[in-house]
ZARORO-192329 format. One record per atom (N, C-alpha, C): residue number from 1; x, y, z; residue in one letter; atom name. Coordinates in nm, 4 decimals, always signed. Atoms other than C-alpha are relative to their C-alpha. Layout:
ZARORO-192329
- NUM|X|Y|Z|A|CA
...
This chain:
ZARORO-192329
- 1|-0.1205|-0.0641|+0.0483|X|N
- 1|-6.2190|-2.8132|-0.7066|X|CA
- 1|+0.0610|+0.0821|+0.1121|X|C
- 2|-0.0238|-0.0602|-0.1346|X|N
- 2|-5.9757|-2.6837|-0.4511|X|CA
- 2|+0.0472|+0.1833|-0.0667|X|C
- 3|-0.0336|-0.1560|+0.0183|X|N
- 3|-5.9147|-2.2879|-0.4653|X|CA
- 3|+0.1926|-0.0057|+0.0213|X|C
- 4|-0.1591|+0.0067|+0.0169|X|N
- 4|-5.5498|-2.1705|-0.5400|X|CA
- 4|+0.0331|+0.0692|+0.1403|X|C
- 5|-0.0526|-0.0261|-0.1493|X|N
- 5|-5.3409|-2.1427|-0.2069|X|CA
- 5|+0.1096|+0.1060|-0.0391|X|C
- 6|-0.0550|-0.1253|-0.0331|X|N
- 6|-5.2034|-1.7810|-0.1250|X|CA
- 6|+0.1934|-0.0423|+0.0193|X|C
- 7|-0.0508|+0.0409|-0.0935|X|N
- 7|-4.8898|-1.9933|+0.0048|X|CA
- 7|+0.0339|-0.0780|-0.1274|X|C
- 8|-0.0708|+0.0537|+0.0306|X|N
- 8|-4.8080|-2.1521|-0.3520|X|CA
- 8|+0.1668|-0.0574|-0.0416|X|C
- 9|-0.1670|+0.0376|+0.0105|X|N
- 9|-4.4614|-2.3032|-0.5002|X|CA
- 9|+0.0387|+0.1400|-0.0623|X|C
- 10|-0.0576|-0.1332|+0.0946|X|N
- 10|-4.4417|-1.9650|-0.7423|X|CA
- 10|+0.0144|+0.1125|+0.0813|X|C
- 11|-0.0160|-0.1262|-0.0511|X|N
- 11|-4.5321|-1.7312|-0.5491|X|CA
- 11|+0.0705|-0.0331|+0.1439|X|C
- 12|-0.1233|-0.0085|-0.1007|X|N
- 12|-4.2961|-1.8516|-0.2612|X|CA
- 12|+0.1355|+0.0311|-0.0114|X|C
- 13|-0.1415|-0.0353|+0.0470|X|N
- 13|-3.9999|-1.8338|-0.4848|X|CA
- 13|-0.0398|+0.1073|-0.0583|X|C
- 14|+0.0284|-0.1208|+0.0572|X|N
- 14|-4.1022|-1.5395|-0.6528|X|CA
- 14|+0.0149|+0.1021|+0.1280|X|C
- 15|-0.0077|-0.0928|-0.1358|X|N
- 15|-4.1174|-1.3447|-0.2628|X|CA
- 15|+0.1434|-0.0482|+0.0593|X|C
- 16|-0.1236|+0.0346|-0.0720|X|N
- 16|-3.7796|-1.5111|-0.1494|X|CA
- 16|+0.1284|-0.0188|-0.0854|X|C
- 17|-0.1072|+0.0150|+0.1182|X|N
- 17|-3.5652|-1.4680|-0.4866|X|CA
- 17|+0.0417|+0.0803|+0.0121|X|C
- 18|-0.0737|-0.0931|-0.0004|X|N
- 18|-3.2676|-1.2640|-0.4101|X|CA
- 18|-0.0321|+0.0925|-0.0963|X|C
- 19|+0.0288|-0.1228|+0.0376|X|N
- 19|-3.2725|-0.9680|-0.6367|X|CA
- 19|+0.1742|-0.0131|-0.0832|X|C
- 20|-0.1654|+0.0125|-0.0014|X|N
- 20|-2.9179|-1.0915|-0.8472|X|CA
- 20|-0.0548|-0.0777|-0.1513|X|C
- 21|+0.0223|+0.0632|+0.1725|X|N
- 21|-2.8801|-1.1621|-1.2564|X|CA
- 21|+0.0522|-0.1327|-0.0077|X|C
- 22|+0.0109|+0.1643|+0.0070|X|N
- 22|-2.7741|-1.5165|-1.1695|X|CA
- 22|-0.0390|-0.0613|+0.0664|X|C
- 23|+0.0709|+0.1017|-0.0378|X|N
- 23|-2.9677|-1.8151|-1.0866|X|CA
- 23|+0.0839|-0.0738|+0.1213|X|C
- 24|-0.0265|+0.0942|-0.1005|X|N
- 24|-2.8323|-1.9766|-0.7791|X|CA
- 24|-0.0901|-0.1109|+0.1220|X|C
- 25|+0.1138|+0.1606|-0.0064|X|N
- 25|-2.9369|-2.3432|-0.6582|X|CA
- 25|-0.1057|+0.0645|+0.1178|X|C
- 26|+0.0767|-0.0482|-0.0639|X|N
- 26|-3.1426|-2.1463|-0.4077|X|CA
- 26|-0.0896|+0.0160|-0.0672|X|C
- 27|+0.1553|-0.0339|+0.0411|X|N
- 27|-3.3658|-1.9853|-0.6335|X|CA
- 27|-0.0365|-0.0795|-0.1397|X|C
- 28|+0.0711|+0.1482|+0.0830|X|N
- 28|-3.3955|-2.3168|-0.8666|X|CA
- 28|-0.1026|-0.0909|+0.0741|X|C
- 29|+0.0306|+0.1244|-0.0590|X|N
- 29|-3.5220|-2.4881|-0.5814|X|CA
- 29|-0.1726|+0.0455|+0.0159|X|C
- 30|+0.1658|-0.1087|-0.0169|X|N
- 30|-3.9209|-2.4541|-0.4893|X|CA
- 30|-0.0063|+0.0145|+0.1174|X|C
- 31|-0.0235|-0.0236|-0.1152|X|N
- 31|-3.9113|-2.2888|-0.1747|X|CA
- 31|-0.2119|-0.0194|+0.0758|X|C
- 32|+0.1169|+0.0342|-0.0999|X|N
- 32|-4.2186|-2.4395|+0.0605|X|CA
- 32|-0.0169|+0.0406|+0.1321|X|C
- 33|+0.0165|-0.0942|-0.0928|X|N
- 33|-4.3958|-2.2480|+0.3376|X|CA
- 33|+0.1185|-0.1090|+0.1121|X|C
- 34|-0.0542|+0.0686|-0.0821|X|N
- 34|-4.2116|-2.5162|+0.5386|X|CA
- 34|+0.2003|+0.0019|-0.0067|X|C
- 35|-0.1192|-0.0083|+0.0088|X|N
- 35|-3.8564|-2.4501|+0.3902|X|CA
- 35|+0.0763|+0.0892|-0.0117|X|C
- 36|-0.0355|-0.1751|+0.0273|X|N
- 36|-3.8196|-2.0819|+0.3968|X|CA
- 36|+0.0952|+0.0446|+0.0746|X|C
- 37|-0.0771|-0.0902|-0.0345|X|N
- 37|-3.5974|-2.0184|+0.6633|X|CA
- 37|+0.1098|-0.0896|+0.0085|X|C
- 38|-0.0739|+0.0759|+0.0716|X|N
- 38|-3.3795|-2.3041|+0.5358|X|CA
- 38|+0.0919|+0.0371|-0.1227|X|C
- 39|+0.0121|-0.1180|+0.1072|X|N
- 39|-3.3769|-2.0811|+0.2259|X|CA
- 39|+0.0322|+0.1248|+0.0253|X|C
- 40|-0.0430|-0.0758|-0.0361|X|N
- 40|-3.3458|-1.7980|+0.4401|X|CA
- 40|+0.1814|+0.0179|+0.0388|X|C
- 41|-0.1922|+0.0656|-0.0084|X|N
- 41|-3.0081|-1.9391|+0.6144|X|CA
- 41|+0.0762|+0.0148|-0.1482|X|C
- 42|-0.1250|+0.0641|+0.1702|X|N
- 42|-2.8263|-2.0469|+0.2454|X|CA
- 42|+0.0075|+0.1427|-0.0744|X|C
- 43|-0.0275|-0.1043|+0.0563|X|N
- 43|-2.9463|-1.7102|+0.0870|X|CA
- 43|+0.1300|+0.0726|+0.0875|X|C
- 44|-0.0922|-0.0492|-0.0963|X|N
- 44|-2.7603|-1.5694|+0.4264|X|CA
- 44|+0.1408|-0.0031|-0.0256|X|C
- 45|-0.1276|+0.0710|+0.0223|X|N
- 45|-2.4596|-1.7912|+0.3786|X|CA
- 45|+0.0334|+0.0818|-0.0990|X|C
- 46|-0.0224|-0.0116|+0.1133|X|N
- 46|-2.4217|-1.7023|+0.0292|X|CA
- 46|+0.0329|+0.1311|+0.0165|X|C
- 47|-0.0060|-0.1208|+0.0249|X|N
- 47|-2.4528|-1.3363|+0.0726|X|CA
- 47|+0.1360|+0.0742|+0.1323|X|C
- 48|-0.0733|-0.0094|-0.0899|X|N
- 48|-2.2190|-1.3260|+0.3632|X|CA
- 48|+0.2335|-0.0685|-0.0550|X|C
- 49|-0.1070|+0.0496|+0.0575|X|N
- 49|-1.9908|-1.5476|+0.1441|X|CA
- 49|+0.1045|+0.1298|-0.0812|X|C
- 50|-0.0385|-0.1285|+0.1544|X|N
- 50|-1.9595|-1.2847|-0.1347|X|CA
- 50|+0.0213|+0.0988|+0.0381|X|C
- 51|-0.0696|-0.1373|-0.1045|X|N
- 51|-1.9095|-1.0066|+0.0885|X|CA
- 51|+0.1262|-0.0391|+0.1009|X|C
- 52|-0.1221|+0.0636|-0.0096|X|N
- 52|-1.6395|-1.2087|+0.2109|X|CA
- 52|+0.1036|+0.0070|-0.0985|X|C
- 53|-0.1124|+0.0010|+0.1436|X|N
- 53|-1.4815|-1.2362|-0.1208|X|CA
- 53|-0.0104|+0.1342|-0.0296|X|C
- 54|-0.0281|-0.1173|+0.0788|X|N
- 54|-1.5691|-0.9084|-0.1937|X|CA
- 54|+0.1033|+0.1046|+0.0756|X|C
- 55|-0.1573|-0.0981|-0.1393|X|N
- 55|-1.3634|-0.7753|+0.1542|X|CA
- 55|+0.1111|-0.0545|-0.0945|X|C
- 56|-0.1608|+0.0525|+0.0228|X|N
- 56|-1.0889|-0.9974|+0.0102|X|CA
- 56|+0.0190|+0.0779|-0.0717|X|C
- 57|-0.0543|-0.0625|+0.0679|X|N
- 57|-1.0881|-0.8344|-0.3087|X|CA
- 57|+0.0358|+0.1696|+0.0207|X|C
- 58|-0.0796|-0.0887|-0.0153|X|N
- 58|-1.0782|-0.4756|-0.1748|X|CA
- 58|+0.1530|-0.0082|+0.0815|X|C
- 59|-0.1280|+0.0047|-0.0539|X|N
- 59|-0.7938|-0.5425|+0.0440|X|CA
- 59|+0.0658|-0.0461|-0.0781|X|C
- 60|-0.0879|+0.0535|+0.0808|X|N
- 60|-0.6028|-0.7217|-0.2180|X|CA
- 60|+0.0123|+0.1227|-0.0846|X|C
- 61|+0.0120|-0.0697|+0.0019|X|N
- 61|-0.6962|-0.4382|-0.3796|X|CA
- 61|+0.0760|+0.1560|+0.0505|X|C
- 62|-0.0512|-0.0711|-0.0614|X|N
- 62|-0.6110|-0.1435|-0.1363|X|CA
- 62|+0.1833|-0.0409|+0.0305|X|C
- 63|-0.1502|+0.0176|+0.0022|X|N
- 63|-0.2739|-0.3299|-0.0887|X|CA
- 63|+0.1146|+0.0116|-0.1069|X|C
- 64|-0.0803|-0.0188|+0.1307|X|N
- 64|-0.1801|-0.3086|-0.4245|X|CA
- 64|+0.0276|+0.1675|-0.0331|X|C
- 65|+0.0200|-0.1674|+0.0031|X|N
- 65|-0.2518|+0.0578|-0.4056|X|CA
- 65|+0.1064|+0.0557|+0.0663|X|C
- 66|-0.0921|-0.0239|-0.1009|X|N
- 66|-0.0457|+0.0886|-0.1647|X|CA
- 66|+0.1511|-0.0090|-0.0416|X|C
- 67|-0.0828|-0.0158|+0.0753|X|N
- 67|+0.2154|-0.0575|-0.3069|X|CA
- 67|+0.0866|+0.0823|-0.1309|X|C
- 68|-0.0406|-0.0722|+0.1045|X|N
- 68|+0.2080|+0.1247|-0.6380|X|CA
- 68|+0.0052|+0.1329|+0.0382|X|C
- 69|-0.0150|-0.1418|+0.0392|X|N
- 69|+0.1992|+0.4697|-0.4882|X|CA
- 69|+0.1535|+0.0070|+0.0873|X|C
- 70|-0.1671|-0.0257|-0.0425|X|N
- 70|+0.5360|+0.3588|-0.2704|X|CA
- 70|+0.0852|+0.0076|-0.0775|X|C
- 71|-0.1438|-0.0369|+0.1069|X|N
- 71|+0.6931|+0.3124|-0.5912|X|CA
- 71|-0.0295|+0.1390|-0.0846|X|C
- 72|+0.0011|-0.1260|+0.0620|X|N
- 72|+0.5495|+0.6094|-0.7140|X|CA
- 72|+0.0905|+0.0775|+0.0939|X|C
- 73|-0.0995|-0.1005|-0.0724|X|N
- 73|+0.6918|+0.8150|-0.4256|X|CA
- 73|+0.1651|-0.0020|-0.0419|X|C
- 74|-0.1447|+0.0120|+0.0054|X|N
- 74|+1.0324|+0.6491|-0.4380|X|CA
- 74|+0.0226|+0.0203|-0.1469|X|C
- 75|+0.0185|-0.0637|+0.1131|X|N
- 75|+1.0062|+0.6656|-0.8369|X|CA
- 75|+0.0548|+0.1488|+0.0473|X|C
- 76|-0.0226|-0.0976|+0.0258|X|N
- 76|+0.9592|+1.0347|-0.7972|X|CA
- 76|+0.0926|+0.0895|+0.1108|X|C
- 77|-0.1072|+0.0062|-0.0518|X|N
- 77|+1.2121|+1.0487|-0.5131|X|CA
- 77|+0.1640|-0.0121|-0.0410|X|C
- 78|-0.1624|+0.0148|+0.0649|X|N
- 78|+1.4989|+0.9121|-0.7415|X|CA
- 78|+0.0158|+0.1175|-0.1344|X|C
- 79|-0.0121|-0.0950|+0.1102|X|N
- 79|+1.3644|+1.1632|-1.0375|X|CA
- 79|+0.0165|+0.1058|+0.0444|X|C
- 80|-0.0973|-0.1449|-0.0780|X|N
- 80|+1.4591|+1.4707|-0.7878|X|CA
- 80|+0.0984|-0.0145|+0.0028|X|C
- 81|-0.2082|-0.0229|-0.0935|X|N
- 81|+1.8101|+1.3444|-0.6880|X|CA
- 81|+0.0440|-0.0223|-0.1217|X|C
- 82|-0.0572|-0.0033|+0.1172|X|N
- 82|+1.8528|+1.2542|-1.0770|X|CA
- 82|-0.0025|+0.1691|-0.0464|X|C
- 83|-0.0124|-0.1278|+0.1078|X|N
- 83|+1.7485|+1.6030|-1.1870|X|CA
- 83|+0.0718|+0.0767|+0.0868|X|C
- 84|-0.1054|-0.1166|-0.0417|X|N
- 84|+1.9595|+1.7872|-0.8964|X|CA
- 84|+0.1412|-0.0733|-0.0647|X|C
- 85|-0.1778|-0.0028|+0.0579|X|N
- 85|+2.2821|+1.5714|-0.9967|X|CA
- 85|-0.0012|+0.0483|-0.1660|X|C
- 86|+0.0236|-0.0317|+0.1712|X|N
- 86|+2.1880|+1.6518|-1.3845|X|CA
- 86|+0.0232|+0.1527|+0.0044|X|C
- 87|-0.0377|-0.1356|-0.0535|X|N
- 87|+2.1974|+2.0061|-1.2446|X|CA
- 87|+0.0957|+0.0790|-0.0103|X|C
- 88|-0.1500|-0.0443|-0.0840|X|N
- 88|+2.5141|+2.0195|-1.0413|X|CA
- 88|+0.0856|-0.0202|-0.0904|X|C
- 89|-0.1026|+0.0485|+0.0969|X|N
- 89|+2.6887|+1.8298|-1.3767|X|CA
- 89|-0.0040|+0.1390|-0.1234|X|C
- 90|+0.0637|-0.1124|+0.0921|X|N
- 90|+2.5203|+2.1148|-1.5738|X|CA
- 90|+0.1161|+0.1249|+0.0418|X|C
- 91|-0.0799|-0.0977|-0.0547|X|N
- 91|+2.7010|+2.3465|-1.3653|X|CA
- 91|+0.1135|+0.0364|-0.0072|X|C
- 92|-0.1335|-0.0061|+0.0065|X|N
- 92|+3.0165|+2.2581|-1.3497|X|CA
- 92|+0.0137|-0.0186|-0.1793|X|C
- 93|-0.0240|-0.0019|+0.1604|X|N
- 93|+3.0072|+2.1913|-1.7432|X|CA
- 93|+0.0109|+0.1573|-0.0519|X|C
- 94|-0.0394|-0.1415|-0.0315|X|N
- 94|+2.9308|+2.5281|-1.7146|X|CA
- 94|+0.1300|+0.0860|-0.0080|X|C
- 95|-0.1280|-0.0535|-0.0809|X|N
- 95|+3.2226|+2.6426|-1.5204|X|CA
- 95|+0.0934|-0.0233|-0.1041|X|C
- 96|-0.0811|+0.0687|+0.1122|X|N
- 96|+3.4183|+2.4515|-1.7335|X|CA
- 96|+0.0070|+0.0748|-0.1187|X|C
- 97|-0.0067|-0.0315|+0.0646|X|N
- 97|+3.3198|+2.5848|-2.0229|X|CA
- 97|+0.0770|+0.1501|-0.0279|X|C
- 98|-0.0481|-0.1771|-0.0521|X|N
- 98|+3.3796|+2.9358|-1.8793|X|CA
- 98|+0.1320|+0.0176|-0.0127|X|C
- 99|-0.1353|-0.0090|-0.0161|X|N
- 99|+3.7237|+2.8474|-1.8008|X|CA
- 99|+0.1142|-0.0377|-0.1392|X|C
- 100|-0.0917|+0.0220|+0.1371|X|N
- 100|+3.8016|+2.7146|-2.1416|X|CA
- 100|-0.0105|+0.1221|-0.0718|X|C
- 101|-0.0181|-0.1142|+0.0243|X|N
- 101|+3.6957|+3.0126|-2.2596|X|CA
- 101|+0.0763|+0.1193|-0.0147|X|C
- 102|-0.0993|-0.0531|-0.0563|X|N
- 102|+3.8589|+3.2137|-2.0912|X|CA
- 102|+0.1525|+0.0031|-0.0561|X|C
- 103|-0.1461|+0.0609|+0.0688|X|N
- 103|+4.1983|+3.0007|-2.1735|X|CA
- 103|+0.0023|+0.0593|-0.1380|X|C
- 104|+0.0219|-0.0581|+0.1237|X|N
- 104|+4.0896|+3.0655|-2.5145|X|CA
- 104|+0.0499|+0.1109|-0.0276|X|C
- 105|-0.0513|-0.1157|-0.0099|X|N
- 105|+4.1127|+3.4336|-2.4868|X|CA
- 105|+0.1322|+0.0393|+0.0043|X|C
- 106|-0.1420|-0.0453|-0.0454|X|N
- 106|+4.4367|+3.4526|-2.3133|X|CA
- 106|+0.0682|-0.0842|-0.0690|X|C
- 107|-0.1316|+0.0540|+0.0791|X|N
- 107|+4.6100|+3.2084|-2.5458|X|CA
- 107|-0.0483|+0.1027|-0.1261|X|C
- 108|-0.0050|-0.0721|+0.1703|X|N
- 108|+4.4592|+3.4117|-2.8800|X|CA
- 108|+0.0952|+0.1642|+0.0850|X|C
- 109|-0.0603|-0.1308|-0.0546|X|N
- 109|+4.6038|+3.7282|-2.6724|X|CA
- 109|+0.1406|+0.0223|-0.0275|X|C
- 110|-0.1441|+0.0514|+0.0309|X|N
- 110|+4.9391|+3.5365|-2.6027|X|CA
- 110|+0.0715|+0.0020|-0.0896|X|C
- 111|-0.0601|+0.0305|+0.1586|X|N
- 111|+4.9778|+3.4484|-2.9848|X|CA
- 111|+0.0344|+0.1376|-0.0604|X|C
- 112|+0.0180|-0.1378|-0.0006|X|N
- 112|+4.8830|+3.8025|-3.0495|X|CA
- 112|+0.1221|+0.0874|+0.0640|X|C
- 113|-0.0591|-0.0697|-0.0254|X|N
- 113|+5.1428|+3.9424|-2.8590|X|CA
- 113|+0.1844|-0.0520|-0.0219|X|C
- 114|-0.1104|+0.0519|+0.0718|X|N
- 114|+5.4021|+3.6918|-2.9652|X|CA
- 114|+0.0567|+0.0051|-0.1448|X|C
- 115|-0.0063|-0.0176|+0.1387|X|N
- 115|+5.3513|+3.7633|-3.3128|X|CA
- 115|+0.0370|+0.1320|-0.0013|X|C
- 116|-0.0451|-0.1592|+0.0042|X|N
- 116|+5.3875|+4.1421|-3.2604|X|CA
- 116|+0.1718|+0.0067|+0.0667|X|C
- 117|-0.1325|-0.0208|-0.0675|X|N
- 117|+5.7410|+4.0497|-3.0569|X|CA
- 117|+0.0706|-0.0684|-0.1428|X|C
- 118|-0.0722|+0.0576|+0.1108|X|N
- 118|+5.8319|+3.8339|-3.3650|X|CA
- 118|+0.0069|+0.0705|-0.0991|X|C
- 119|-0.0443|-0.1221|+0.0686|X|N
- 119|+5.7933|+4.1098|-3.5887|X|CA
- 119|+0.0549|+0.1095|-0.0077|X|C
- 120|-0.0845|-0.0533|-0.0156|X|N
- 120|+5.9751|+4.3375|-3.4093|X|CA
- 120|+0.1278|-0.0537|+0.0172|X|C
- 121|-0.1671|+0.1038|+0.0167|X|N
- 121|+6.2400|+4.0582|-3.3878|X|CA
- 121|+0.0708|+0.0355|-0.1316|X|C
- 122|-0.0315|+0.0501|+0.1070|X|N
- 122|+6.2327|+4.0340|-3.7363|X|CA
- 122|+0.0339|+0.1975|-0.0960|X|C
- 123|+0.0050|-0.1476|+0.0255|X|N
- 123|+6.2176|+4.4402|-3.7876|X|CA
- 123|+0.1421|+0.0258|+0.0173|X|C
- 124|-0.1044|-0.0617|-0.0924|X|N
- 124|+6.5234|+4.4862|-3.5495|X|CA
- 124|+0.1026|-0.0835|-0.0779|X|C
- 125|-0.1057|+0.0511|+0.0710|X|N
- 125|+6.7145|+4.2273|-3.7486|X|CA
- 125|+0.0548|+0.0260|-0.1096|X|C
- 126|-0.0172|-0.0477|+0.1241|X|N
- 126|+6.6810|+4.3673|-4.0575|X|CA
- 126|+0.0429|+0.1399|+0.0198|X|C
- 127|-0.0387|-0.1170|-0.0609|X|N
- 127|+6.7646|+4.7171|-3.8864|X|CA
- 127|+0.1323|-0.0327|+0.0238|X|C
- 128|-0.1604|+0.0570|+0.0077|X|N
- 128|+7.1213|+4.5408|-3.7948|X|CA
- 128|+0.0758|-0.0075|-0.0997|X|C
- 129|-0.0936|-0.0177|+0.1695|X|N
- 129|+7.1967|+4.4390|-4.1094|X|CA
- 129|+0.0495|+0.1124|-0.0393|X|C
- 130|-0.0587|-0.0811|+0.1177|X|N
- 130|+7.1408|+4.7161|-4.2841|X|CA
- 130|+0.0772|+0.0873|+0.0807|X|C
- 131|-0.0578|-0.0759|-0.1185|X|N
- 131|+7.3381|+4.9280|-3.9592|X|CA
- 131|+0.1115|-0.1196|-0.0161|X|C
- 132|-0.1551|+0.0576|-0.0239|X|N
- 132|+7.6154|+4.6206|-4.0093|X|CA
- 132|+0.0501|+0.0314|-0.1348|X|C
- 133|-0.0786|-0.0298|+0.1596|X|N
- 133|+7.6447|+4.6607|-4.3907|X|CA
- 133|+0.0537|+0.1377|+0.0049|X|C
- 134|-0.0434|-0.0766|+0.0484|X|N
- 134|+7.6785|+5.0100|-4.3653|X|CA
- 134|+0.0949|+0.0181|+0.0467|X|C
- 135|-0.1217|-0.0207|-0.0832|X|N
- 135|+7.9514|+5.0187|-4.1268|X|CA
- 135|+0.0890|-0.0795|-0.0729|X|C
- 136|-0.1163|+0.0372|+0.1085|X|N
- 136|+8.1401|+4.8094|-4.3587|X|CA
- 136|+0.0396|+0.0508|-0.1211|X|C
């Protein structure tokens, strides 16, 4: 009976099985003292691959970042120059208002002082009369 060899199919793949929750044809295969750095290479490949893809995805990544905080800036670039002209319109509405105001005043004043001339119109006329009747 031959004794079990230190050097079998299990325990070769069992010492050279990436360390990864999926099965890849690497560690399906039975890795033999003779095919290990065969095995070594492909794990290589593989892991060189995926850190490949995984550069891609940060940079695809980081570029997008990039992108979204230029439109953030410019975004919050156009929401300053909106809220100063929203401002400056504020302002002059303002002004405006002030000046109607104002108008306001001096026409109720106007009326006010036209109405007091129309009643002395209307005083002084009736003062004639009765100063023309009596003279007749």
């Amino acid at each position: 009976m031959q004794q079990p060899n230190s050097n079998s199919d299990a325990d070769c793949v069992k010492r050279l099985r990436p360390q990864s929750t999926t099965a890849s044809q690497t560690d399906l295969e039975v890795i033999r003292p003779g095919n290990e750095k065969k095995a070594e290479a492909t794990t290589q490949k593989t892991l060189e691959e995926q850190a490949g893809k995984h550069s891609e995805v940060q940079e695809a990544l980081r570029c997008e970042h990039e992108e979204l905080k230029a439109k953030l800036c410019t975004s919050e670039a156009l929401k300053e120059r909106h809220e100063v002209i929203v401002e400056e319109e504020l302002q002059k509405i303002k002004a405006s208002n002030l000046t109607l105001i104002e108008l306001q005043k001096l026409n109720a004043e106007t009326m006010a002082v036209l109405e007091r001339a129309e009643e002395e119109k209307s005083s002084l006329k009736q003062m004639l009369k009765k100063e023309d009747i009596a003279q007749r």
